[in-house]
N, C-alpha and C positions, 0 to 999 in steps of 0.2 A: 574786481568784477568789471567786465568790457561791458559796454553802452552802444546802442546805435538807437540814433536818433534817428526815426521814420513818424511826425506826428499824423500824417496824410493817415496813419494806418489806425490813429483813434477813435475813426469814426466806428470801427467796427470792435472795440474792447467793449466789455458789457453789454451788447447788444441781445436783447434781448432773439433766443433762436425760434421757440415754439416748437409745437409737436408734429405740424403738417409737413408735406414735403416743399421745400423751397422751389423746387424747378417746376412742380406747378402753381405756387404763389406767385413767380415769376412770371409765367406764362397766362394766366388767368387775371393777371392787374392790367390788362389791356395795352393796345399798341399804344396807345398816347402816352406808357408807361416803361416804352421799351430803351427811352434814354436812361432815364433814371435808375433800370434794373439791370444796363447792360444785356440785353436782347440784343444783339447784331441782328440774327437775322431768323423768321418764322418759312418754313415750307407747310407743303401737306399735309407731312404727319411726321416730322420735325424739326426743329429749331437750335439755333446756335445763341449761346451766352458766354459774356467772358467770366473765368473763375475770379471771383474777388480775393480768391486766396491765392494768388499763382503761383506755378516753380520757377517762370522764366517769363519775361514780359512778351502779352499775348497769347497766353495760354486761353483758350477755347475750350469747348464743354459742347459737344453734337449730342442731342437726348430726342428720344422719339416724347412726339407731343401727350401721346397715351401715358399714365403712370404704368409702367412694367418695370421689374425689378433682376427679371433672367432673360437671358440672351434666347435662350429656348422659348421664351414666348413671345416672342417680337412676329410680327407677318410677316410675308414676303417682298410687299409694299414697306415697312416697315424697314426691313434688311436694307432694300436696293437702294432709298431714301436716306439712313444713317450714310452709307457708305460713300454714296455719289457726293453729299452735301462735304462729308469731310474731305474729298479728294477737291470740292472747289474752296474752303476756308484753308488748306493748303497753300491755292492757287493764292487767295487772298493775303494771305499769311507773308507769302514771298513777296506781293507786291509791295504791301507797307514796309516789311523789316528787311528785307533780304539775306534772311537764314542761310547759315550754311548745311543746315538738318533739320530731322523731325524726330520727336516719340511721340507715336502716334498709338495706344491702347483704352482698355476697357479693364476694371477691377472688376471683377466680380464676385461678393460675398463680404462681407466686415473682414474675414481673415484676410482677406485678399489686397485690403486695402480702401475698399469701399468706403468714403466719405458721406455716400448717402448712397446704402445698399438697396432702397426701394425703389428706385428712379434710375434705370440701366443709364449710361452717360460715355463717351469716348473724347480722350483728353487728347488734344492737337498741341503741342507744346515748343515752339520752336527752339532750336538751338543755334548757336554760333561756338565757333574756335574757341578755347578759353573761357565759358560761360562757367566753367566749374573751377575756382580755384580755392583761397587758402579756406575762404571764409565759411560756404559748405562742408568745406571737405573736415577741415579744424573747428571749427566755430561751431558748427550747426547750425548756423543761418544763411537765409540766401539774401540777395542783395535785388530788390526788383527797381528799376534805375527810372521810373514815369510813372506815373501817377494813372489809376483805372481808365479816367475821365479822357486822357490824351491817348491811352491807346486805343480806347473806344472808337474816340473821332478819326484816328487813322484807319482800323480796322472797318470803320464805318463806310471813309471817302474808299478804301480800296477796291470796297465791294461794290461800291455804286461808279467806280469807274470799268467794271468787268462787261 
């Protein structure tokens, strides 16, 4: 049996999940709380958090601050707001890490892939050259190379330097 040691990742084995939805427990423990839960950044009517589970370092999570669960119910305000925000944590994105790409989508439905189907959400996932090699591809696991905490504070200093 192969081993990888990541203990940084203990924090989160047996953690208790609950029934509520996390991206409004997030959002509702207030700004003095948005180090701590990984909030980057709150607008009008949504907000950026980084995935504590990520596929690639500085993966990001745009969710309108409403619980909605279908794309068909989002506003108009809603729409122009997910979209705009993710085309500047893009911008963000590039200045910390300097990606050579993005996948940039929306799961919609448990079949789909939905990780929390009642809270719509769009993954900004940067790529680089080579980000995929033996170890997803053979292994089935990914390799995230920094700690939440560190790319926080960069994802943090890039936005406050825009």
């Amino acid at each position: 049996m192969d081993r990888l040691w990541a203990p940084w990742r203990g924090v989160y084995v047996g953690k208790e999940r609950g029934d509520g939805c996390i991206f409004c427990e997030k959002l509702n423990a207030g700004t003095d709380k948005d180090g701590d839960n990984y909030v980057l950044y709150r607008g009008d009517k949504v907000f950026v958090i980084l995935n504590i589970y990520p596929y690639n370092n500085g993966h990001l999570l745009v969710a309108p601050k409403r619980h909605v669960g279908d794309i068909e119910e989002l506003t108009l305000d809603e729409m122009q707001e997910l979209f705009a925000v993710t085309r500047r944590m893009v911008g963000v994105q590039r200045s910390a890490f300097n990606p050579d790409g993005f996948n940039i989508g929306i799961n919609l439905g448990k079949v789909a892939g939905a990780g929390i189907p009642g809270h719509l959400h769009i993954h900004i996932v940067a790529r680089w050259g080579g980000d995929t090699n033996f170890m997803p591809v053979f292994g089935d696991v990914r390799v995230i190379s920094e700690a939440l905490e560190i790319t926080y504070t960069k994802l943090k200093q890039a936005l406050e330097r825009e």
